[in-house]
C-alpha positions, 0 to 999 in steps of 0.5 A: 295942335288939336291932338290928344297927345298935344292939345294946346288950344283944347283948355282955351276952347273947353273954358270958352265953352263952358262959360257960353262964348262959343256960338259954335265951333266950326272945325276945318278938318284933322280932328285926330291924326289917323283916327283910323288907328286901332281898329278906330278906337283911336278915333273913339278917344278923340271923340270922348274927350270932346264930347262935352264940348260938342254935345253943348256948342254947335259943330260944323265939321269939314273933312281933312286929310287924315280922315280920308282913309279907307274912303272916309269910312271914320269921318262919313259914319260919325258925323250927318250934315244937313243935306246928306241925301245929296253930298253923303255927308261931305260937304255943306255950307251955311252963310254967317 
């Protein structure tokens, strides 16, 4: 669980990070359940407590379900890929 409530993998993932092992940390969607909640502040918490993460490791973002509401407004207005002009924001790809 990526939670805040219940966030298993985060101690594992943050440790990686800080010690460089991460080159980047490709996130495939549900980043906080109803992120929506509170007039989206929910959503803010989520993103305060990875902000250190985020801010030092590459992030490739893909929207999942619970970012869906209210036409993606939270996920659209909090993340930019590449190519926005043409998919605003909703998808992007990249080889490995």
């Amino acid at each position: 669980d990526f939670g805040l409530t219940n966030a298993r993998s985060f101690p594992a993932l943050k440790r990686e990070a800080e010690e460089g092992r991460s080159d980047v940390i490709v996130h495939t969607g549900d980043f906080a359940y109803d992120m929506y909640l509170d007039n989206a502040t929910f959503g803010d918490s989520w993103f305060q407590f990875m902000q250190d993460i985020m801010a030092t490791t590459p992030t490739m973002v893909c929207m999942g379900n619970h970012e869906g509401m209210y036409d993606a407004l939270n996920y659209r207005s909090r993340f930019s890929m590449a190519n926005y002009e043409e998919t605003e924001s909703m998808y992007f790809s990249f080889n490995v």
